[in-house]
C-alpha positions as CSV (number, residue, x, y, z in Angstrom):
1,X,25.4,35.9,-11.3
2,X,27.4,32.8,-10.1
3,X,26.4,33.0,-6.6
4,X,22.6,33.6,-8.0
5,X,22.6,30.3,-9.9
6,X,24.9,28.5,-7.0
7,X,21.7,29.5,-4.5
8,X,19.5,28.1,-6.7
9,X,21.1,24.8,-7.3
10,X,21.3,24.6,-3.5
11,X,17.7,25.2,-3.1
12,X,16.5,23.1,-5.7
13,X,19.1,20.0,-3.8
14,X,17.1,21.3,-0.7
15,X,13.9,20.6,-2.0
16,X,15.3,17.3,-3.9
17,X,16.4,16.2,-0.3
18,X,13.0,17.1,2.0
19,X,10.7,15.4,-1.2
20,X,13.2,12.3,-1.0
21,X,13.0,12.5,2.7
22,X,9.3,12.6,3.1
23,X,9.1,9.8,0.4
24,X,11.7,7.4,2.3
25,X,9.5,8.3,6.1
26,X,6.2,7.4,4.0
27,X,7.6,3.7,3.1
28,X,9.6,3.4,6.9
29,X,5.9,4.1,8.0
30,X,4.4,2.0,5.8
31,X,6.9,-1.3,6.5
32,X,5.8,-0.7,9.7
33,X,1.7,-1.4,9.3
34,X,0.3,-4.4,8.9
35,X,-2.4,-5.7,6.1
36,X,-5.7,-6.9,7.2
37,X,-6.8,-9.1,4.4
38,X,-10.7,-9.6,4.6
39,X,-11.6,-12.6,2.6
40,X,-15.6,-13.4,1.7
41,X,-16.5,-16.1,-0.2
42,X,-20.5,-14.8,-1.5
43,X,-21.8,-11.6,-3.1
44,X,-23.1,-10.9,0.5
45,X,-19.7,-10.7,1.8
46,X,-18.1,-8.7,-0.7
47,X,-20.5,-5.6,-1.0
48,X,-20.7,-5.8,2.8
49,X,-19.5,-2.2,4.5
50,X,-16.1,-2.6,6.5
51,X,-15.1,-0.6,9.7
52,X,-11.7,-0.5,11.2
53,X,-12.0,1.0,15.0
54,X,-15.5,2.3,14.3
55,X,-14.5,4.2,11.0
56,X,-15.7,3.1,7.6
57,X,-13.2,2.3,5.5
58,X,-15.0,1.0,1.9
59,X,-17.1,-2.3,1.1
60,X,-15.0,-5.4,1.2
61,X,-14.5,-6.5,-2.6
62,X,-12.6,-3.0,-3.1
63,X,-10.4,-3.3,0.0
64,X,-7.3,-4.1,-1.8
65,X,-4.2,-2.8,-3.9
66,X,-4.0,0.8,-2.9
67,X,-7.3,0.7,-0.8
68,X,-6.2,-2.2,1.6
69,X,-6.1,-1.9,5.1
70,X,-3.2,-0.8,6.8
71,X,-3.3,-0.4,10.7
72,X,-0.9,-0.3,13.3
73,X,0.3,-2.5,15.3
74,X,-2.0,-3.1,18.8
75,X,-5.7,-3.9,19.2
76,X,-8.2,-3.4,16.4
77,X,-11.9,-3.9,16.2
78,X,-13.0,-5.1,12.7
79,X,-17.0,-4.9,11.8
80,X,-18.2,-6.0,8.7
81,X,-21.8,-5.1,7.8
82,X,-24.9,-5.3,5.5
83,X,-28.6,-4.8,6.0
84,X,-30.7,-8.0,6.6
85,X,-27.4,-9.7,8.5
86,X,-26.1,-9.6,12.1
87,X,-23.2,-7.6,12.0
88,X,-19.5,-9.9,11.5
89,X,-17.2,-8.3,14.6
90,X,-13.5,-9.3,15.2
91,X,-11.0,-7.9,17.5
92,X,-7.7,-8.8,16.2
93,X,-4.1,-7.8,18.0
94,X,-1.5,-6.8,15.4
95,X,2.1,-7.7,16.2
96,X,5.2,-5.2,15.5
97,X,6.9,-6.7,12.2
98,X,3.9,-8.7,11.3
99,X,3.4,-8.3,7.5
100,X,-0.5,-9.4,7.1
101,X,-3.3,-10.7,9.3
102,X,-6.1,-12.6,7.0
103,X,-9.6,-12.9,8.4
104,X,-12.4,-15.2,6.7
105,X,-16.0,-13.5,6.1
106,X,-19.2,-14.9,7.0
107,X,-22.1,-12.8,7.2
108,X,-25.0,-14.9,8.7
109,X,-28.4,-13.9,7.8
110,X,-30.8,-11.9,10.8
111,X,-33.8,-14.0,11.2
112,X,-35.2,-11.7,13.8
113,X,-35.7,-8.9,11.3
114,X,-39.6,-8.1,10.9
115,X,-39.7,-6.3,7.2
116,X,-42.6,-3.6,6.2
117,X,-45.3,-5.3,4.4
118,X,-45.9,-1.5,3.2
119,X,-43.0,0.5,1.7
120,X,-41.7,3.4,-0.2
121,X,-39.3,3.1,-2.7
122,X,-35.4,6.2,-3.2
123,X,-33.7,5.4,-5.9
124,X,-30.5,6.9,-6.1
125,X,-28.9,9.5,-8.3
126,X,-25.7,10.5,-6.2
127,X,-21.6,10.4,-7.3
128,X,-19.3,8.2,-6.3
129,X,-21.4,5.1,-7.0
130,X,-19.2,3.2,-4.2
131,X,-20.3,5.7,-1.4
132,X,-22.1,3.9,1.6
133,X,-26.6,4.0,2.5
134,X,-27.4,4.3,6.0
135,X,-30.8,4.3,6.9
136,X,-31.6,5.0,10.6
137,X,-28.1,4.3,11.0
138,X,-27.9,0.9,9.5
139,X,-26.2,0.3,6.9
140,X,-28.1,-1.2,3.6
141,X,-25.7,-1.4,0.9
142,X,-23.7,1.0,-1.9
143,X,-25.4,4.0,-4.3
144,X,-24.6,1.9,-7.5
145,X,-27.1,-0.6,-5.7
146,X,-30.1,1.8,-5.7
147,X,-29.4,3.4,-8.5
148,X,-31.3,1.4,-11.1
149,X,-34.4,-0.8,-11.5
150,X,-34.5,-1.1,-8.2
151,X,-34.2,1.6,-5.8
152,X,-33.9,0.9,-2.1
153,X,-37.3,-0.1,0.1
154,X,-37.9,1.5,3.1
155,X,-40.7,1.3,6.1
156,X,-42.7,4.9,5.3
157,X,-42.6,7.9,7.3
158,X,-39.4,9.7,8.3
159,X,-36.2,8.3,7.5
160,X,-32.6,9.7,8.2
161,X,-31.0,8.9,5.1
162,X,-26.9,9.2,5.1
163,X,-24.4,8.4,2.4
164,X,-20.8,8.4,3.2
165,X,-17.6,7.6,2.2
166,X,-14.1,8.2,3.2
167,X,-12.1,11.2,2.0
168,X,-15.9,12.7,1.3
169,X,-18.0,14.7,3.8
170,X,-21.0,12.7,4.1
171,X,-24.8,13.5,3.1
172,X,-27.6,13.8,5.2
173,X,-31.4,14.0,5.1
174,X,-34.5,13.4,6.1
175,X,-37.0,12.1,4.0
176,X,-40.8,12.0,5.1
177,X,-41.8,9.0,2.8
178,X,-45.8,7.9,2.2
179,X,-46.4,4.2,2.0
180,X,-45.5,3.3,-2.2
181,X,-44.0,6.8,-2.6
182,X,-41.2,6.9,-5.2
183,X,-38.6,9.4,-4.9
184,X,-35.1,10.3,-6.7
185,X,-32.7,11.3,-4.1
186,X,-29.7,13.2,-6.4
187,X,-26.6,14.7,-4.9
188,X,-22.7,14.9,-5.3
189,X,-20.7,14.0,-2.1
190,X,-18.1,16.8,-1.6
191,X,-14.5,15.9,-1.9
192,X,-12.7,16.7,1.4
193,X,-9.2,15.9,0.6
194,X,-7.0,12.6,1.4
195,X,-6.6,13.1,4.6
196,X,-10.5,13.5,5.7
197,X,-11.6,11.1,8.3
C-alpha cells in the first residue's frame, strides 16, 4: 500500500514537472519573438486583412493582446489589404532580442479599379463574424460587414466566393449570380484546432 501511494506521488511530481516544463519552453519561446505592431490611423486601415509571409493572420484593429503578431527573428513580408485599395506591402528584418517592430498603415485608394454598373447583391449569414471575404481571390472585407443592410456587391455571373480565418478550415463556393440577384449565403466555418494554419 505504501509503495502504491509512493508511485503515485512520483507520477503525479512527473506530470507536475513535464506541465511546468512545457510552460517554462512556451515563455523561453515566446521572449524570443518579436511583436509586429501594425498601427492605422482610419476605419480603412483597421478592418483591412493582414498577412504575415503570405498567411492571413486576422484584420488589423484585432491584432493585439493575445492575437498580436509574434514572428521570428529574420525576414518577413507584411501585406495589408482591402478591396478598392492597392495592397500596403512591407518587408521588415527582425533582429534576435528585438522586443517590437511598429509599422504605420496607409492604405491608399485604387483609382484604376473600373466597378460594375450592374451587380448582384450576398449577404451574409456565416459564424465567426470576424472571418475574412474573398472574392476571385481578392479580399473585400469581414462577414459582420455583409451581414446586414447591406450585403456585399458583386459584378454578376460566377464568382468564387471564400471565407477564411485562421484556426478554421475555410469555405468555398461558387456562386452563378444574375445581374440584381439577391442571395443569402449561410454557413458555419469548422473549427480546426489551435494549431491549423
Amino acid at each position: 500500500m505504501l509503495l502504491r501511494k509512493n508511485s503515485e506521488i512520483l507520477s503525479f511530481i512527473l506530470l507536475l514537472g513535464l506541465v511546468l516544463g512545457s510552460a517554462v519552453g512556451l515563455c523561453a519561446r515566446n521572449k524570443r519573438l518579436t511583436e509586429i505592431k501594425l498601427d492605422g490611423k482610419s476605419s480603412v486601415e483597421k478592418s483591412s486583412g493582414v498577412w504575415v509571409d503570405g498567411q492571413y493572420v486576422g484584420y488589423l484593429e484585432e491584432l493585439k493582446g493575445d492575437k498580436k503578431i509574434l514572428v521570428a527573428p529574420g525576414e518577413h513580408q507584411i501585406s495589408v489589404r482591402q478591396g478598392g485599395y492597392l495592397d500596403f506591402n512591407r518587408q521588415v528584418t527582425v533582429a534576435i532580442g528585438q522586443k517590437q517592430q511598429k509599422i504605420k498603415v496607409a492604405m491608399e485608394r485604387n483609382t484604376g479599379i473600373l466597378y460594375p454598373k450592374v451587380t448582384a447583391e450576398v449577404k451574409m449569414t456565416v459564424y465567426p463574424l470576424d472571418a475574412a471575404v474573398f472574392v476571385d481571390g481578392i479580399f473585400m472585407g469581414h462577414v459582420d460587414d455583409f451581414d446586414g443592410l447591406r450585403g456585399l456587391l458583386v459584378a454578376p455571373g460566377p464568382r468564387k466566393i471564400t471565407i477564411s480565418l485562421p484556426g478554421y478550415h475555410s469555405f468555398d463556393t461558387v456562386l452563378d449570380l444574375a445581374p440584381h440577384q439577391q442571395l443569402k449565403l449561410m454557413t458555419n466555418l469548422i473549427w480546426a484546432g489551435e494549431n491549423a494554419r
